[in-house]
N, C-alpha and C positions, 0 to 999 in steps of 0.2 A: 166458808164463803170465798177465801183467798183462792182456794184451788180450783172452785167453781170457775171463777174469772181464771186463773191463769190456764186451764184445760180448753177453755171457751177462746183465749186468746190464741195459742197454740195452734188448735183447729182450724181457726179463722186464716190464721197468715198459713197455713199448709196447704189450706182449700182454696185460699184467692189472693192473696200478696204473693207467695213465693212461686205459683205459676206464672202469672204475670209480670212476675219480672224476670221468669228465664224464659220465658216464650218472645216478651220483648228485646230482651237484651242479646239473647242467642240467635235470635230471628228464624227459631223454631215452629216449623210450617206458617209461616208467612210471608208474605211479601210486604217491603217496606221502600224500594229505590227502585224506580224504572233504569233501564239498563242500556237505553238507548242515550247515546252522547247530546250534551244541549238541548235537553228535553224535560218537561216537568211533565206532572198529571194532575190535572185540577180535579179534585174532590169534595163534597159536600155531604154535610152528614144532618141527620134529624127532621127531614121535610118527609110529602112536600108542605110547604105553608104557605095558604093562599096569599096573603100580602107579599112572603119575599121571593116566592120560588119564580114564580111568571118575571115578575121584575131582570132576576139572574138569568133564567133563559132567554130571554131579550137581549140581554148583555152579551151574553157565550153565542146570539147569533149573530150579533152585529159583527164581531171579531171573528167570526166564523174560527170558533174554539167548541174543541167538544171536554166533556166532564165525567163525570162517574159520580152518582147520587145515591148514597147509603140510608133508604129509605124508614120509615118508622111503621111497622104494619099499617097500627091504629089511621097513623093518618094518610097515609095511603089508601085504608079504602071511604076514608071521608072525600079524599082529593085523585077519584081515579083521572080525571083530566088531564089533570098536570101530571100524573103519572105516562098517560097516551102521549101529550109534547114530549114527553122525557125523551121518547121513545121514536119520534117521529121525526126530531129533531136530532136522531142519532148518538145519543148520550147511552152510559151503560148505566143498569138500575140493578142495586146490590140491596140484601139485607142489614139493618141494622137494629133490629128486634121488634116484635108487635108494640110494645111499650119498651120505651126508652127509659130501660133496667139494669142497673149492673150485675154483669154476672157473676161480679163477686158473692152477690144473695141469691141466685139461683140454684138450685137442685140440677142436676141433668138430668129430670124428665121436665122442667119445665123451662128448661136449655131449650132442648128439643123442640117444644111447645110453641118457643118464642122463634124461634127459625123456622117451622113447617108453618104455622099460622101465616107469617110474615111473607114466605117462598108463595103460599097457594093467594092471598092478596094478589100477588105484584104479577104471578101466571097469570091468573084470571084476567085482568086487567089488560096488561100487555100479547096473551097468551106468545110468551117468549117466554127459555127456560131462563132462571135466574141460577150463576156461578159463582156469585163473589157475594162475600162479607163483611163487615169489620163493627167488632163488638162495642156498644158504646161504651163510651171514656178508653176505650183500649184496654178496659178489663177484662181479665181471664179468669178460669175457675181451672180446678185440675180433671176437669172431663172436658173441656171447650174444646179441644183441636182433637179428641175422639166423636163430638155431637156434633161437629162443623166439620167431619171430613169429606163429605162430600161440597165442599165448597173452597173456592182458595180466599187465604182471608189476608184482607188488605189492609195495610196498616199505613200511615205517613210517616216523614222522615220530618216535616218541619210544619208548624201551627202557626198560622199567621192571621189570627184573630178574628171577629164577624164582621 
């Protein structure tokens, strides 16, 4: 039974801890700092959600500030609306998986699954192509920057709470 768990543990940290800590730490096909001097990027992850999302884009037009919204398939195609303001309102709209998954427990066919579902959502809706990514919690698996290469994926530099 010992070996069961420590082969199982083994596996686990090779398949999803120790990619995601050299893809984050090396910043290995990702983007994490905008490059332009005195400039931030404001990002939001897991909508849309009817109560907060309208709220914040009211907020980002009052300040005439634009954002980047790493979307949730599922709810996405509950809330294609606020997907169309996202979008009208000039903000970029990225994948951030049909269900809000780590892909530490993902497969790469159902990697895949959860980016192409999520991609043809947020097409359909906005019929704009979608470029950007960023996986939730900022986990990785050791097929994620082969299943997401065709996207650039976007990571943050700093968390400043909801």
């Amino acid at each position: 039974m010992i070996y069961f768990f420590t082969a199982a543990l083994i596996i686990f940290i090779s398949y999803a801890v120790l990619p995601t800590v050299l893809i984050r730490s090396l910043n290995w096909g990702i983007v994490k700092e905008i490059t332009e001097p005195n400039s931030i990027a404001l990002t939001f992850d897991d909508g849309p959600d009817p109560q907060y999302t309208a709220r914040l884009l009211d907020v980002l037009k009052k300040h005439e500030a634009k954002a980047a919204f790493f979307v949730v398939g599922e709810k996405a195609a509950k809330h294609p609306l606020l997907l169309k303001r996202m979008q009208a309102d000039g903000h970029t709209i990225g994948i951030h998986h049909y269900r809000h998954v780590s892909s530490w427990i993902l497969s790469p066919g159902s990697l895949k699954k959860q980016l192409e579902q999520t991609k043809q959502v947020i097409e359909e809706t906005i019929n704009e192509e979608v470029y950007f990514y960023r996986p939730p919690w900022g986990h990785f698996n050791l097929f994620t920057l082969w299943m997401a290469r065709k996207y650039k994926i976007i990571m943050w530099s700093g968390i400043f709470k909801d």
